[in-house]
Jmol script that loads the backbone (N, CA, C; Angstrom):
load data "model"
ATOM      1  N   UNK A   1      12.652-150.604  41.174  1.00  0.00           N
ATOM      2  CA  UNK A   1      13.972-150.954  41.614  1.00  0.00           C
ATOM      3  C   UNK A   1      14.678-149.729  42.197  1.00  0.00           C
ATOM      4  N   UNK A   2      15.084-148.580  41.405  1.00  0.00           N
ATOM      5  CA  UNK A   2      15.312-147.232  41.962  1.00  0.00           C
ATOM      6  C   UNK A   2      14.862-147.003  43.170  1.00  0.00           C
ATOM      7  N   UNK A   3      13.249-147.295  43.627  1.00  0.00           N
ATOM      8  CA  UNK A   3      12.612-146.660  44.863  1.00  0.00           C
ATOM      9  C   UNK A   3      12.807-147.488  45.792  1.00  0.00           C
ATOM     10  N   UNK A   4      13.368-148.757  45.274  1.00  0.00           N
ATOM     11  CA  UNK A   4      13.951-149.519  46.482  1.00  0.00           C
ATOM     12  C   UNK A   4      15.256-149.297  46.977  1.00  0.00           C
ATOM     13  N   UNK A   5      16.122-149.259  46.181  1.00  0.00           N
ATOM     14  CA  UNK A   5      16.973-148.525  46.269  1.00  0.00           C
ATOM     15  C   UNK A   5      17.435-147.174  47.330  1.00  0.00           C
ATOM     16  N   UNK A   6      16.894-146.450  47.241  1.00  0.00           N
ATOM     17  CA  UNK A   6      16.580-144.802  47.667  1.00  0.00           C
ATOM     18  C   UNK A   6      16.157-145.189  49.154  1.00  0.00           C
ATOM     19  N   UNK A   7      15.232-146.101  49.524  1.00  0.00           N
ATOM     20  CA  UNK A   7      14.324-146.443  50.353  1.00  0.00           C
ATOM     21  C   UNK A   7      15.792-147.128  51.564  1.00  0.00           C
ATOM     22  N   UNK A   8      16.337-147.710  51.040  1.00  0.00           N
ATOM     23  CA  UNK A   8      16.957-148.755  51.711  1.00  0.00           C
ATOM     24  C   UNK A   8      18.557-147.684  51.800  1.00  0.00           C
ATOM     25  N   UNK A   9      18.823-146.679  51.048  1.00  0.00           N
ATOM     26  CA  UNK A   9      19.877-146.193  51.113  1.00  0.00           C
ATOM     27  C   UNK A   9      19.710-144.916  52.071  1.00  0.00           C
ATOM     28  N   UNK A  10      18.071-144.572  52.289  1.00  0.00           N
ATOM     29  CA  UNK A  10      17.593-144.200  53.776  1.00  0.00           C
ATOM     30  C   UNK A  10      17.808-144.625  54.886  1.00  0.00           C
ATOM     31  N   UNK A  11      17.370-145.481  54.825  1.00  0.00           N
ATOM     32  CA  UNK A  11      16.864-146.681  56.492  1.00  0.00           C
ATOM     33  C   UNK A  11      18.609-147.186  56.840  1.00  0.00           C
ATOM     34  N   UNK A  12      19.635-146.918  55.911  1.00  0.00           N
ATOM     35  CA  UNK A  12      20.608-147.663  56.356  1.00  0.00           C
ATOM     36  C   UNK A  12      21.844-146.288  56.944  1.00  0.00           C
ATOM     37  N   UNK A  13      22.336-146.193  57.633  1.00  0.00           N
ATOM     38  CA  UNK A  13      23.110-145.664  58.878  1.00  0.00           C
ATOM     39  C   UNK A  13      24.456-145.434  58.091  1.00  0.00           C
ATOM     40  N   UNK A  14      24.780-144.022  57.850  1.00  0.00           N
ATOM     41  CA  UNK A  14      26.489-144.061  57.324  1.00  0.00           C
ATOM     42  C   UNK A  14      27.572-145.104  58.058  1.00  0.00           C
ATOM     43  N   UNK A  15      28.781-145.640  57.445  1.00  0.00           N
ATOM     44  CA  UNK A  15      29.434-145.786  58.054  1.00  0.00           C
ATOM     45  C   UNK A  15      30.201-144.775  59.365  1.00  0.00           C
ATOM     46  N   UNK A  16      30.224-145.569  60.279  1.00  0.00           N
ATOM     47  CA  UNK A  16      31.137-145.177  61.079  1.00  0.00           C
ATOM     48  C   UNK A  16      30.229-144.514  62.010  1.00  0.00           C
ATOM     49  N   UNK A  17      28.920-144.599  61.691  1.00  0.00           N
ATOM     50  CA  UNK A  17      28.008-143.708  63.117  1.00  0.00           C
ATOM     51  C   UNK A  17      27.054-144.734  63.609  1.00  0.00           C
ATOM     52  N   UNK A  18      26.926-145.681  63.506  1.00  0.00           N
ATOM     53  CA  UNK A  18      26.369-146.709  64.106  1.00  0.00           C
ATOM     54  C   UNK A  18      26.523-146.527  65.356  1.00  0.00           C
ATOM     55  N   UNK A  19      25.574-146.619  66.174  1.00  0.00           N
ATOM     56  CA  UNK A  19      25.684-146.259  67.707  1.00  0.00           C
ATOM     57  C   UNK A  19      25.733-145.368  67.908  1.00  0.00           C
ATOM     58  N   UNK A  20      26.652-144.567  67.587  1.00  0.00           N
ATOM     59  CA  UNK A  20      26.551-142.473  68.172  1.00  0.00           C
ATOM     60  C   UNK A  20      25.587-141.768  68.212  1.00  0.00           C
ATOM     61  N   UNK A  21      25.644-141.090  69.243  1.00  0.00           N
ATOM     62  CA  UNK A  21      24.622-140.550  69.594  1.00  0.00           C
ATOM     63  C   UNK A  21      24.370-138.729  68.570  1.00  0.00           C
ATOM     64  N   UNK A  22      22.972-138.904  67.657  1.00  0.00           N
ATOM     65  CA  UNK A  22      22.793-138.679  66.810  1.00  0.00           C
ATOM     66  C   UNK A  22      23.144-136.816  67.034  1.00  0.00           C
ATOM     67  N   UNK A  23      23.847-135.584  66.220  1.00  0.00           N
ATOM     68  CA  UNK A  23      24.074-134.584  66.691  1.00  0.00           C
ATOM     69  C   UNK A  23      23.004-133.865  66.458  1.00  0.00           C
ATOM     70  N   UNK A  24      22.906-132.750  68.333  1.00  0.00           N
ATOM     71  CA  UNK A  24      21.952-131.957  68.810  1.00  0.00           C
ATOM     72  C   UNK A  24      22.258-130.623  68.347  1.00  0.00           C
ATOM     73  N   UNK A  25      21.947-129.874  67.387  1.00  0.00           N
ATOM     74  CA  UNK A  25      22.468-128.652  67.397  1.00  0.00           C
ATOM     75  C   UNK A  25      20.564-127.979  67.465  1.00  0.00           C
ATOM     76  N   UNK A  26      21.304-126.951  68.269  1.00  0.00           N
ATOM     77  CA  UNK A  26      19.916-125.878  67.808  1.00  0.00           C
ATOM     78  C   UNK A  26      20.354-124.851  67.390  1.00  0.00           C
ATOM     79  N   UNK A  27      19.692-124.287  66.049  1.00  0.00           N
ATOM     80  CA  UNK A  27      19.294-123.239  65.488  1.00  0.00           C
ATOM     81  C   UNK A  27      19.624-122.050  65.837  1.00  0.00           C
ATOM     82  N   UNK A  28      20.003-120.974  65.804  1.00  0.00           N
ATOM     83  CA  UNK A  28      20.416-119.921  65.959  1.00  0.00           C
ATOM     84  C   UNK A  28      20.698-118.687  65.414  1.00  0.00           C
ATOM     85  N   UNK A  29      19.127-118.065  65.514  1.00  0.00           N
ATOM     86  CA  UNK A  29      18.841-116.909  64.826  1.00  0.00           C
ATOM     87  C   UNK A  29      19.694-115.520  65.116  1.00  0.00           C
ATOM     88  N   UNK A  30      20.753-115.006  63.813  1.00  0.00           N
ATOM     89  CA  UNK A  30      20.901-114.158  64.277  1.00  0.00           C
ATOM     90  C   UNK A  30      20.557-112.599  63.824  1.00  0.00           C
ATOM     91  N   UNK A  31      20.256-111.648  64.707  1.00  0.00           N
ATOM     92  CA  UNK A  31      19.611-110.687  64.368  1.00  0.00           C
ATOM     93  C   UNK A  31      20.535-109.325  64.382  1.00  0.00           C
ATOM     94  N   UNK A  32      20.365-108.910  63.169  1.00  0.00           N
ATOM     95  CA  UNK A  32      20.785-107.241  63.219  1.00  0.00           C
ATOM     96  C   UNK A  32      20.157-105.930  63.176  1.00  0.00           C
ATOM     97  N   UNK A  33      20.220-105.051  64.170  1.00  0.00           N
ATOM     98  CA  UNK A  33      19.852-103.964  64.298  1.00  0.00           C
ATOM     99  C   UNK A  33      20.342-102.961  63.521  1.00  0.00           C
ATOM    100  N   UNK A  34      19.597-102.311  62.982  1.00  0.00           N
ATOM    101  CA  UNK A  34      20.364-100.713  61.868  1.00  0.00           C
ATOM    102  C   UNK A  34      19.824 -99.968  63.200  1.00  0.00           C
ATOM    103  N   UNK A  35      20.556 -98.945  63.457  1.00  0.00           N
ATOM    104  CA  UNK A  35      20.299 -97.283  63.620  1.00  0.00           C
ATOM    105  C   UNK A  35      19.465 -96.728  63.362  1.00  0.00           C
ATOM    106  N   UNK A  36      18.575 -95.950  63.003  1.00  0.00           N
ATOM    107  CA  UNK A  36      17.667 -95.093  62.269  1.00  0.00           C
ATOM    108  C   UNK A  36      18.837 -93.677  61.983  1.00  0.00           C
ATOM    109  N   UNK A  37      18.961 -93.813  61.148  1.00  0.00           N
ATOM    110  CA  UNK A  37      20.596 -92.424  60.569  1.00  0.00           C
ATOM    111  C   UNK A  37      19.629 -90.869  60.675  1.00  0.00           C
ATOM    112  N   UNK A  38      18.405 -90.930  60.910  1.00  0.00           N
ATOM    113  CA  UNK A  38      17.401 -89.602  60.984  1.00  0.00           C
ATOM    114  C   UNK A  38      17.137 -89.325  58.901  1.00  0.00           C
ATOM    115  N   UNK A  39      16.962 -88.327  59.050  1.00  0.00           N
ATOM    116  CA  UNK A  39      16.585 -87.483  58.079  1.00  0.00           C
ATOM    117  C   UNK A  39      17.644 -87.947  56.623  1.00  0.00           C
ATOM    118  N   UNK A  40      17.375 -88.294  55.716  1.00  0.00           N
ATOM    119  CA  UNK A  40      18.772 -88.711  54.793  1.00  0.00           C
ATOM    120  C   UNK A  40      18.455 -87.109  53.522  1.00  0.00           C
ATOM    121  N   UNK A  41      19.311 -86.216  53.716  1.00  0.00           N
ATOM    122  CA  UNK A  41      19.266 -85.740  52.455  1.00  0.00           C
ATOM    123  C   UNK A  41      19.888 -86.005  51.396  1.00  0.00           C
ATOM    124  N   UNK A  42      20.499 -86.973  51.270  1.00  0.00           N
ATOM    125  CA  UNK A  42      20.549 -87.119  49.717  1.00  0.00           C
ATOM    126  C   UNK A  42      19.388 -87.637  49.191  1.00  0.00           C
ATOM    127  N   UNK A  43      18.667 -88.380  49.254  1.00  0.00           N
ATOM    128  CA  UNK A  43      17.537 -88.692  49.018  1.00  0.00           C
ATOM    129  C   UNK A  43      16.426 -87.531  48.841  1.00  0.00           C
ATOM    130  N   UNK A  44      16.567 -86.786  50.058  1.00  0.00           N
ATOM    131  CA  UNK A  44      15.692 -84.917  49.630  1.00  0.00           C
ATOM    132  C   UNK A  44      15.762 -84.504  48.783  1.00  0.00           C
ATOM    133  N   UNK A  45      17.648 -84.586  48.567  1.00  0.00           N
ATOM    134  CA  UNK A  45      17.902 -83.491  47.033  1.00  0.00           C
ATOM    135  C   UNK A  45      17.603 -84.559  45.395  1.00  0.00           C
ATOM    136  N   UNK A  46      17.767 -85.269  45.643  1.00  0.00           N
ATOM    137  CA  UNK A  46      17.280 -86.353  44.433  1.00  0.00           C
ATOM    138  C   UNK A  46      15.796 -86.124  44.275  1.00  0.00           C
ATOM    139  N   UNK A  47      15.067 -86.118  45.325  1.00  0.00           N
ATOM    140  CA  UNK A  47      13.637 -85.605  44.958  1.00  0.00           C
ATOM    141  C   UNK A  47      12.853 -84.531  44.425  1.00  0.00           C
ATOM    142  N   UNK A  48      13.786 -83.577  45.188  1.00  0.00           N
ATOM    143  CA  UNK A  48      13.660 -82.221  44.700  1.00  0.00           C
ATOM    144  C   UNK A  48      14.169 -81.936  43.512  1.00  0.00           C
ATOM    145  N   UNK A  49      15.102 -82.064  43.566  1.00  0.00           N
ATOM    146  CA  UNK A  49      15.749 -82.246  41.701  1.00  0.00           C
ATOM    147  C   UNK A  49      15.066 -83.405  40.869  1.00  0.00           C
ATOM    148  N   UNK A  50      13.836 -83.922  40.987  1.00  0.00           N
ATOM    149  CA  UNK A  50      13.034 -84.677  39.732  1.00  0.00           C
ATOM    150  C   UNK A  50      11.942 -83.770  39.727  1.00  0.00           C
ATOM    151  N   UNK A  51      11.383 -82.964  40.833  1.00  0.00           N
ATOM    152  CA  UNK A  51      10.278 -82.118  41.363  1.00  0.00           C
ATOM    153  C   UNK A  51      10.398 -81.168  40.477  1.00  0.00           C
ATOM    154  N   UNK A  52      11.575 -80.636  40.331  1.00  0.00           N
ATOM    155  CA  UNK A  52      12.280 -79.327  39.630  1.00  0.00           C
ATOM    156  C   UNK A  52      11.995 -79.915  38.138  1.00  0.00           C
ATOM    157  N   UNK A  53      12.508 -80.661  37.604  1.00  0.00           N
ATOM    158  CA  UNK A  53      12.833 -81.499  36.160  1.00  0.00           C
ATOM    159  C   UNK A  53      11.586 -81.382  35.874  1.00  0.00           C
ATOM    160  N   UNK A  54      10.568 -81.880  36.913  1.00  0.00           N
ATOM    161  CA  UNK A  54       9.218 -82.449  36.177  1.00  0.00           C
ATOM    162  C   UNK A  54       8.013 -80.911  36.201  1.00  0.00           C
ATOM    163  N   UNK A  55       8.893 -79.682  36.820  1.00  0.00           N
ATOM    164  CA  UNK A  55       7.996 -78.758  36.434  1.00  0.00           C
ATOM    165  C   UNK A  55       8.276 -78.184  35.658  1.00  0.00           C
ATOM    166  N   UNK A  56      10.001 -78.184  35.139  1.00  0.00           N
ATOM    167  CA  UNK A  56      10.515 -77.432  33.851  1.00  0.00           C
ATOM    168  C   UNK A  56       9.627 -77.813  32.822  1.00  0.00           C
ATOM    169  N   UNK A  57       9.644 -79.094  32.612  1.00  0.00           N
ATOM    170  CA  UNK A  57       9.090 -79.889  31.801  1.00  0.00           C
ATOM    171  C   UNK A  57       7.736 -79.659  31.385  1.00  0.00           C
ATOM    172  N   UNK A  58       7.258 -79.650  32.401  1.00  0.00           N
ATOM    173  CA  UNK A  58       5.395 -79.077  32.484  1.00  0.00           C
ATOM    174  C   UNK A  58       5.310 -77.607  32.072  1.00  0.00           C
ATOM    175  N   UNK A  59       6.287 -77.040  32.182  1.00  0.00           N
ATOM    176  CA  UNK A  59       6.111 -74.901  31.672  1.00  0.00           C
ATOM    177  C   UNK A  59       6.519 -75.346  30.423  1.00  0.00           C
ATOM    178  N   UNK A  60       7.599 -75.778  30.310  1.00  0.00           N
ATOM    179  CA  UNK A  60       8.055 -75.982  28.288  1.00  0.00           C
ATOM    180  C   UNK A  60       7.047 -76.363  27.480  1.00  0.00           C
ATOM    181  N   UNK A  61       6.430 -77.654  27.910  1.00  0.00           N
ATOM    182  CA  UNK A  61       5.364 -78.069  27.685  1.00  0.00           C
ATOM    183  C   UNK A  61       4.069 -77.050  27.044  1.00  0.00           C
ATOM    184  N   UNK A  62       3.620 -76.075  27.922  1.00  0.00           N
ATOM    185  CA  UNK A  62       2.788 -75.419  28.210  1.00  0.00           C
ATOM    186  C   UNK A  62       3.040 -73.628  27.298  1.00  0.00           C
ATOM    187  N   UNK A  63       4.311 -73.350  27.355  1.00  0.00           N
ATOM    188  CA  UNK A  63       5.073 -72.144  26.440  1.00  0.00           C
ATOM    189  C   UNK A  63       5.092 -72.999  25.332  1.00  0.00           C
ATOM    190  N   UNK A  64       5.242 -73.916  24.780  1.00  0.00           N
ATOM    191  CA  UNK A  64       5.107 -74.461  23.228  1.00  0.00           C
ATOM    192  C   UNK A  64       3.663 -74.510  22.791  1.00  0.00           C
ATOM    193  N   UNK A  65       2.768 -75.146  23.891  1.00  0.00           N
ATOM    194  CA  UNK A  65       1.440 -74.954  23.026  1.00  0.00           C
ATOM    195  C   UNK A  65       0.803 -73.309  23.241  1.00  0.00           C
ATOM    196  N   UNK A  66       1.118 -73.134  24.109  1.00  0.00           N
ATOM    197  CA  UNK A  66       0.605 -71.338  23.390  1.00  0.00           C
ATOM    198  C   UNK A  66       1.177 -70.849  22.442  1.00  0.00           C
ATOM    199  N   UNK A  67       2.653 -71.058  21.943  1.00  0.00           N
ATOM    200  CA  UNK A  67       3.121 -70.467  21.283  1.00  0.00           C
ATOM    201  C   UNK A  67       2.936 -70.920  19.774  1.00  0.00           C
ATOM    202  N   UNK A  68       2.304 -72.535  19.884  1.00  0.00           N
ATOM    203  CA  UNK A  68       1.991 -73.439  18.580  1.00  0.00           C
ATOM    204  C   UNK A  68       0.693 -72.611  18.500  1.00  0.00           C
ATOM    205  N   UNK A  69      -0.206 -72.326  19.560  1.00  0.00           N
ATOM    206  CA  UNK A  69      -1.536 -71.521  19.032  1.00  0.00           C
ATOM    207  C   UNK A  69      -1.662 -70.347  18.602  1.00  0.00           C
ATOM    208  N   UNK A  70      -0.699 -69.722  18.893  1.00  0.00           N
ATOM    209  CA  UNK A  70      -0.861 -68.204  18.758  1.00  0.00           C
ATOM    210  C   UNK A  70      -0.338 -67.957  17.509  1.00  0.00           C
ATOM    211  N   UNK A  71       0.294 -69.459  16.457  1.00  0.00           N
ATOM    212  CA  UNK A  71       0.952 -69.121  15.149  1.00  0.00           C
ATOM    213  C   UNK A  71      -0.362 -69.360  14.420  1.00  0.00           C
ATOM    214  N   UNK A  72      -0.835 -70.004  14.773  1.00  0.00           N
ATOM    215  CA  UNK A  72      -1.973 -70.650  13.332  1.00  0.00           C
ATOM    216  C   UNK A  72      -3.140 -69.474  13.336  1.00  0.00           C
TER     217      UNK A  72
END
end "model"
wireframe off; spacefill off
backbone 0.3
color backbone group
C-alpha cells in the first residue's frame, strides 16, 4: 500500500504546474584560484624549531646514558 502510494505521489504533477514548461537551469561550476604566496616562513620556523627540540632531545638523551654508565 505505501509503495503505491509513493509510486502514484511520483507520477502525479504538483499543483499549479500542470502544463508549464518544466525549469531549464544549468549547472554552474564555480572555480577559485589561490595565488601561490611563494616561500611561507612561518611554516620554516615551526620546522626548524621541532628540528632544534628533536636534537636537544637526542644530546640529553645521549649525556644521561653516558653519564648513567660512567656511575655503575
Amino acid at each position: 500500500m505505501a509503495l503505491a502510494m509513493a509510486v502514484g505521489a511520483l507520477a502525479t504533477a504538483p499543483a499549479g504546474t500542470a502544463g508549464a514548461e518544466p525549469d531549464r537551469t544549468v549547472p554552474v561550476r564555480i572555480v577559485e584560484l589561490e595565488r601561490d604566496p611563494g616561500f611561507n616562513w612561518g611554516d620554516a620556523g615551526i620546522g626548524a624549531a621541532g628540528a632544534i627540540a628533536l636534537a636537544a632531545i637526542g644530546t640529553g638523551g645521549v649525556v644521561a646514558a653516558r653519564s648513567r654508565a660512567s656511575d655503575r
